[in-house]
C-alpha positions in Angstrom: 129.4 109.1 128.5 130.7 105.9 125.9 131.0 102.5 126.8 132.5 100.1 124.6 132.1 96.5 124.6 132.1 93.4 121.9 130.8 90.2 122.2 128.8 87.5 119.8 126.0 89.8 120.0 127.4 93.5 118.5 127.3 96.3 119.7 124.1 98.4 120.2 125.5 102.4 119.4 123.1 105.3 120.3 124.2 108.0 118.0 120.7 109.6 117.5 121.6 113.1 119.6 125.0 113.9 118.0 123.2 116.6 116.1 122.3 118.7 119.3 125.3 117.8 120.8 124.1 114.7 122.8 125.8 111.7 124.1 126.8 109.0 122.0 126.1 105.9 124.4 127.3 102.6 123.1 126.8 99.5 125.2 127.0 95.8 125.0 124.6 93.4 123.1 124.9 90.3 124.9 124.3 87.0 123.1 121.4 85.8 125.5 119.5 86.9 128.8 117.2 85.1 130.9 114.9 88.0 130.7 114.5 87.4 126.5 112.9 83.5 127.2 110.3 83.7 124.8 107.3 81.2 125.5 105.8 79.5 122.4 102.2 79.8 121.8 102.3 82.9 124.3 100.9 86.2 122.5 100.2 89.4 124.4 96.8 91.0 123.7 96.9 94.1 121.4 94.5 96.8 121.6 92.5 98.1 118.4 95.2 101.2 116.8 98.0 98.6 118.0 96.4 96.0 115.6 95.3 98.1 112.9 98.9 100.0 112.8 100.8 96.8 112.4 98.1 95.1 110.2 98.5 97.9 107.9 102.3 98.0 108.2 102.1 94.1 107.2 100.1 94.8 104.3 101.9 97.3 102.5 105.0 95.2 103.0 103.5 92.1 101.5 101.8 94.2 99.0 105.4 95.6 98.1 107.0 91.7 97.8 104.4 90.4 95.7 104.6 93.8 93.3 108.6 93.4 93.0 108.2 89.1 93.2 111.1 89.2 95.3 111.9 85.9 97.0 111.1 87.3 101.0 108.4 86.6 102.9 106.6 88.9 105.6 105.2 87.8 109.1 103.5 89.5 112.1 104.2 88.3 115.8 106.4 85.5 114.7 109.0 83.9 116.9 112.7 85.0 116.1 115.6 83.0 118.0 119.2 83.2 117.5 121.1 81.2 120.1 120.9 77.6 119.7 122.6 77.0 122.9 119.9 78.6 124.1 116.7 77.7 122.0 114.4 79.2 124.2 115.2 83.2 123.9 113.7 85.5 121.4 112.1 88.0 120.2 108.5 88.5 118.5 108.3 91.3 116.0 105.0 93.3 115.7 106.2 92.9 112.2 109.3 91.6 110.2 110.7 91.0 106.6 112.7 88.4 106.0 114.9 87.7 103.0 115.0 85.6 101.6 112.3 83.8 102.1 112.4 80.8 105.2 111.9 77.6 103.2 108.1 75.6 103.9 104.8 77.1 103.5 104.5 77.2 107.1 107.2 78.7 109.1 105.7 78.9 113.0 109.8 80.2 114.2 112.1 81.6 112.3 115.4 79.9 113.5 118.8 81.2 112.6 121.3 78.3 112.9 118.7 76.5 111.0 119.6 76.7 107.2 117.4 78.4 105.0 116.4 80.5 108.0 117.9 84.3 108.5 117.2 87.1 110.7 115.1 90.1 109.5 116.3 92.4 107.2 114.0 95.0 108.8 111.8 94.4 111.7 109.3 96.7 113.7 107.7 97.6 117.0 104.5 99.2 117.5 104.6 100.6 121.3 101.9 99.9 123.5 101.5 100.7 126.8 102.3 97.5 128.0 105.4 96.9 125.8 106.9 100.5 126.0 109.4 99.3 128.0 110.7 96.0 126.6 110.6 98.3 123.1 112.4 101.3 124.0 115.2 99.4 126.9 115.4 95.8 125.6 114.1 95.7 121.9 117.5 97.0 120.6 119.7 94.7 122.6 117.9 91.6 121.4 117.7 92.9 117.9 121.1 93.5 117.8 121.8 89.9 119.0 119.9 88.3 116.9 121.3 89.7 114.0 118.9 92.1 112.7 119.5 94.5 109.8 117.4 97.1 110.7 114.5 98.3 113.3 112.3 100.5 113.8 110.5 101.5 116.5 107.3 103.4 116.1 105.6 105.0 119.4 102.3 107.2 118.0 101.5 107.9 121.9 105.1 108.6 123.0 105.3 106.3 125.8 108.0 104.8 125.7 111.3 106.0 128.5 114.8 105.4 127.9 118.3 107.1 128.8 118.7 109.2 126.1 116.1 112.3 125.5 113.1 109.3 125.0 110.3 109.2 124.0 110.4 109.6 120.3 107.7 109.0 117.3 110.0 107.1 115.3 113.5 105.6 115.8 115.3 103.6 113.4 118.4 101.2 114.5 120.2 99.8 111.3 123.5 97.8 111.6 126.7 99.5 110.4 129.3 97.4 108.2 131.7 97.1 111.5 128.8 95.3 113.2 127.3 98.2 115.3 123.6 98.2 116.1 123.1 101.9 115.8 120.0 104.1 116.1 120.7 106.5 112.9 117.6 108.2 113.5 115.1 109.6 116.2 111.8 112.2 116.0 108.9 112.3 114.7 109.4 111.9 110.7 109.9 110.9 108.2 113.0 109.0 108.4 115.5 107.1 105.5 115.2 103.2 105.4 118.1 102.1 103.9 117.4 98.3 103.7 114.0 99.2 101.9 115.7 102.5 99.8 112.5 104.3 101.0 111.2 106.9 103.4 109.6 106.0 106.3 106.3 108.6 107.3 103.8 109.1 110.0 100.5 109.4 108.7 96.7 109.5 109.9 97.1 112.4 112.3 100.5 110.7 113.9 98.5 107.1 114.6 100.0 105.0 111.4 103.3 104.1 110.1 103.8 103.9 106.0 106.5 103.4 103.4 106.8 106.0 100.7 109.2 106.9 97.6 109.7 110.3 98.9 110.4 112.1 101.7 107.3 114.0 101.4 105.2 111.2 101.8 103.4 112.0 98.8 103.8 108.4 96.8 103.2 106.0 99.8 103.6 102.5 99.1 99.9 100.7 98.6 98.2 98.3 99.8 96.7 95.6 98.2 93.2 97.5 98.1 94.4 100.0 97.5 96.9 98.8 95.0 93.7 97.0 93.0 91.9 100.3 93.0 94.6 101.8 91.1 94.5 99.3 88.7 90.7 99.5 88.3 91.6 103.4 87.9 94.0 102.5 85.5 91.5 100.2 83.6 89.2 102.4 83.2 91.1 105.3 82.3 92.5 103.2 79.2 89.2 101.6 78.6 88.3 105.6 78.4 90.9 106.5 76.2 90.3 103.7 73.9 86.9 104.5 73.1 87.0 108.3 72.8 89.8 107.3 70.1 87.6 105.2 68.7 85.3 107.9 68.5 87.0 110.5 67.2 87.9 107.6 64.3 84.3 106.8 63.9 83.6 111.1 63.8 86.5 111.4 61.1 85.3 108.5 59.2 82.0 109.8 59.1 83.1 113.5 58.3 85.1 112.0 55.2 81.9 109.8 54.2 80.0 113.3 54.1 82.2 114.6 51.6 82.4 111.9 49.5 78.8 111.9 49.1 78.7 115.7 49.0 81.0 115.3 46.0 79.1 112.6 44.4 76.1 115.0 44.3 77.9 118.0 42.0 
């Protein structure tokens, strides 16, 4: 079944199934819906793995920017609207990357007519059980509106219900050159992000989302602790090196003394 439709908003393509011969449902994006009137100040309350899984998420991200000093900025759970028409619709991403970076020190909205402001280049859901369905059914739609480069969707417990063979571990949407909001990729792992040019992995036993070099998951990205423990580790490996250098210059030293002396003494 394909349904084709363009308006302001893209199109959202579902082209995650074409490997086992599945459907490749495309359908329309609109610009704006009642449904998407996002209230300021309004949060829903997030269990314990929720928070932890996107906490984490946040920190390797942020970790990542200030490591490459790249002019973006990374925010959890903040307001993203797109319609100025229509100022109150949005979105909230569990987490988002924008870049570059919104201008201010504080930025409560990110606003996209608003210059300085752009939409994500990648954002991300956690699913919980009382957002699986506004993830899985409305999450793409918006994103796509809004103007998104890339989403992912992460669902550890699998609870989320769709149209098309849900629920998955991981999906990834990423928007095509011709304006298509298309989910490139749906299982359990790892999967390509191409606006980071890094792999994305399920770790902890399926219960946390990270960013590595490799596929394999063996070179995740760090986080700040853990990126300052490997510079402690690399510290005190080279304070280590230095001084078993310096010893082996003091043992040499004191070899060639010994032979001078040695000599003296004939």
């Amino acid at each position: 079944m394909t349904a084709r439709a363009l308006r302001r908003g893209g199109i959202v393509s579902d082209m995650a199934t074409r490997a086992s011969g599945g459907v490749d449902v495309v359908f329309e994006a609109p610009r704006w819906s009642e449904r998407w009137v996002l209230e300021d100040g309004v949060t829903m309350p997030e269990s314990d793995p929720h928070r932890l899984t996107c906490e984490l998420l946040e920190d390797v991200l942020r970790t990542w920017v200030r490591r490459t000093a790249r002019d973006a900025r990374v925010f959890g759970n903040i307001a993203l609207r797109w319609a100025e028409e229509h100022p109150r619709v949005g979105v909230d991403p569990d987490v988002c990357l924008v870049e570059p970076a919104p201008p201010g020190p504080e930025v409560r909205s990110v606003l996209t007519w608003v210059e300085g402001h752009r939409a994500p280049t990648v954002a991300a859901e956690v699913v919980s059980r009382d957002t699986a369905r506004k993830d899985y059914q409305e999450g793409p739609a918006k994103y796509a509106a809004s103007g998104t480069g890339e989403l992912w969707i992460f669902d550890p417990d699998r609870r989320g219900r769709g149209v098309t063979g849900e629920p998955w571990v991981l999906q990834v949407w990423r928007r095509t050159r011709s304006g298509e909001f298309r989910r490139e990729y749906a299982g359990d792992g790892p999967a390509y992000s191409e606006s980071l040019g890094a792999w994305l992995v399920v770790t902890d036993d399926g219960t946390r989302l990270r960013v590595a070099d490799d596929e394999g998951g063996e070179r995740l990205w760090p986080t700040e602790a853990e990126a300052e423990r490997a510079r402690a580790e690399a510290e005190r490996a080279r304070a280590e090196a230095e001084k078993a250098r310096a010893d082996a210059l003091a043992a040499q030293v004191e070899a060639l003394t010994a032979q001078v002396e040695a000599l003296k003494g004939r």
